[in-house]
C-alpha positions as CSV (number, residue, x, y, z in Angstrom):
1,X,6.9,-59.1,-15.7
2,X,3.9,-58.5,-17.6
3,X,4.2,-54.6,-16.4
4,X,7.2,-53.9,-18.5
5,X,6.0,-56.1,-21.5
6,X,2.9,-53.4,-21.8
7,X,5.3,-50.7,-21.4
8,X,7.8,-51.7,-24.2
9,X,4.9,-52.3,-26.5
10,X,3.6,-49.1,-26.0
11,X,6.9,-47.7,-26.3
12,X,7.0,-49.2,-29.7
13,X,3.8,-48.7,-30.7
14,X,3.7,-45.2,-30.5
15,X,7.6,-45.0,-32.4
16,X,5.8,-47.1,-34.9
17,X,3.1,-44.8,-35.3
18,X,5.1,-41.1,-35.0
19,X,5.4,-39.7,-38.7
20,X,9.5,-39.4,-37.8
21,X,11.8,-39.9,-34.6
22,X,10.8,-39.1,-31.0
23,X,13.0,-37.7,-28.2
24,X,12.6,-39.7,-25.0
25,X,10.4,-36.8,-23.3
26,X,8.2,-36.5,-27.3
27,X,8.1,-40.9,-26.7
28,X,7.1,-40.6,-22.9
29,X,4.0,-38.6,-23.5
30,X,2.5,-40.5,-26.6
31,X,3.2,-44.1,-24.8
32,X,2.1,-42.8,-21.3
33,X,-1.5,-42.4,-23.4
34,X,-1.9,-46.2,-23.7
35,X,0.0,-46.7,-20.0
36,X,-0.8,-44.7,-17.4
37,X,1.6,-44.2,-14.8
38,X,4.8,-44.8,-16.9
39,X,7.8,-43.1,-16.1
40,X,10.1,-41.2,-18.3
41,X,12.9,-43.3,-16.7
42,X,11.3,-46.3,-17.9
43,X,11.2,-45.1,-21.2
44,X,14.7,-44.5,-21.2
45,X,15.7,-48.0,-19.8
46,X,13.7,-49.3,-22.6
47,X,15.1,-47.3,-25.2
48,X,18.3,-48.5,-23.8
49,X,17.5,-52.0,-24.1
50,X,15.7,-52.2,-27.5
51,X,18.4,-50.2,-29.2
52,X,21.1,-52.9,-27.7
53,X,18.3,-55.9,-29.1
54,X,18.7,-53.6,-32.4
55,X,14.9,-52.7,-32.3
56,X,15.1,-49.2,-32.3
57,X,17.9,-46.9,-33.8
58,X,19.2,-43.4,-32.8
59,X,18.9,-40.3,-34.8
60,X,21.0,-37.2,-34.5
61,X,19.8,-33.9,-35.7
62,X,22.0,-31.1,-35.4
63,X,20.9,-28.8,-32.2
64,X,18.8,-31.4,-30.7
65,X,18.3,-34.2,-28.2
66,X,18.3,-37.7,-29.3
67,X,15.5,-39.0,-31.2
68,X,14.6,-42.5,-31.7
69,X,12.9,-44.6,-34.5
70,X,12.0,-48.3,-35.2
71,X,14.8,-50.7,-37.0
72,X,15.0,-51.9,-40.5
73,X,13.7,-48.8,-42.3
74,X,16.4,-48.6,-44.7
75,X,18.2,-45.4,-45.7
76,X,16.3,-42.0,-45.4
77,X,16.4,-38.7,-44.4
78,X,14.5,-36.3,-42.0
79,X,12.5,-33.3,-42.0
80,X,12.3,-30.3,-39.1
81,X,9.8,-28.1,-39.1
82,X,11.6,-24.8,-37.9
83,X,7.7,-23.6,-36.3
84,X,6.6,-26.5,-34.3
85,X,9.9,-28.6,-34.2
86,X,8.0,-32.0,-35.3
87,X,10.2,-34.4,-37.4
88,X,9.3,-36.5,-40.4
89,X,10.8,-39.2,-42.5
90,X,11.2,-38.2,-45.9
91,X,10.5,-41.2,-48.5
92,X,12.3,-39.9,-51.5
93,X,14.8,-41.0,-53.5
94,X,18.2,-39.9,-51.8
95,X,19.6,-37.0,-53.9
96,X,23.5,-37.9,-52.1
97,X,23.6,-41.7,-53.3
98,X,25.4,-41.4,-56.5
99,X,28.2,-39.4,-54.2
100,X,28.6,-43.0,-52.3
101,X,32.0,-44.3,-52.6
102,X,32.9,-41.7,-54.7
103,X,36.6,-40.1,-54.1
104,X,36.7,-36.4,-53.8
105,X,39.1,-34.0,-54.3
106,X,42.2,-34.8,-51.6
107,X,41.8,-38.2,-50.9
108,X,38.4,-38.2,-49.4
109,X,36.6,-40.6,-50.0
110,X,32.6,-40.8,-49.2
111,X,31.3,-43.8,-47.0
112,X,28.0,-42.1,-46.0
113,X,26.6,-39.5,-45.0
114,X,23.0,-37.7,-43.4
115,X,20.7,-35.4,-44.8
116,X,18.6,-33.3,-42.7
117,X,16.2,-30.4,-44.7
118,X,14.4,-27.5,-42.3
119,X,11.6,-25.5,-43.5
120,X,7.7,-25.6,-42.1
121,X,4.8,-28.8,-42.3
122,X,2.4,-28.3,-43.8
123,X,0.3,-27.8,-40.5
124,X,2.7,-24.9,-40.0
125,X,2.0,-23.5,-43.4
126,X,4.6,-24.8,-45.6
127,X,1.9,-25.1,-48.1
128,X,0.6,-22.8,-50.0
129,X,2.3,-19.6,-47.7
């Protein structure tokens, strides 16, 4: 089974490597570099199975397909460049924290919540345009 042991470390080797989440189809293309001839349905089983081992964890973004990212990075948010669609992890203190556990008007009380910003990369000219 050495086949699918050099396609899951591709697989997270190139998650690893991805300055934010990949959809399955952004994931297929970067790992097929390092494996030739791997399938986007193998990429799929093996998201499948490393999010189950809790290796990999899901990321929703409004008007999009799922994306994926390794495990354990702790609380962040995302950014989507509206030009080229590319995501990024953001690694700035969270702005929403101090809302945590907090009871609003009504009742509600906060238990979490997500943060996703839009605007352009750099590489799109989000600096200095």
């Amino acid at each position: 089974m050495q086949r699918g042991t050099a396609q899951r470390r591709a697989i997270l080797e190139a998650l690893e490597e991805a300055p934010g989440p990949l959809t399955a189809q952004e994931l297929h293309s970067r790992a097929q570099a390092r494996v030739g001839g791997l399938g986007l349905a193998t990429v799929y089983r093996n998201l499948s199975d490393l999010e189950r081992c809790g290796d990999v964890v899901p990321v929703h973004l409004p008007s999009d397909a799922t994306r994926y990212e390794p495990a354990g990075r702790g609380h962040h948010h995302h950014f989507r460049c509206v030009r080229c669609d590319t995501v990024f992890e953001l690694e700035v203190a969270c702005p929403l924290a101090v809302l945590e556990d907090v009871t609003l008007p009504g009742g509600l009380t906060v238990t979490g919540h997500e943060l996703v910003l839009f605007g352009l990369c750099g590489a799109c000219g989000g600096e200095g345009d």
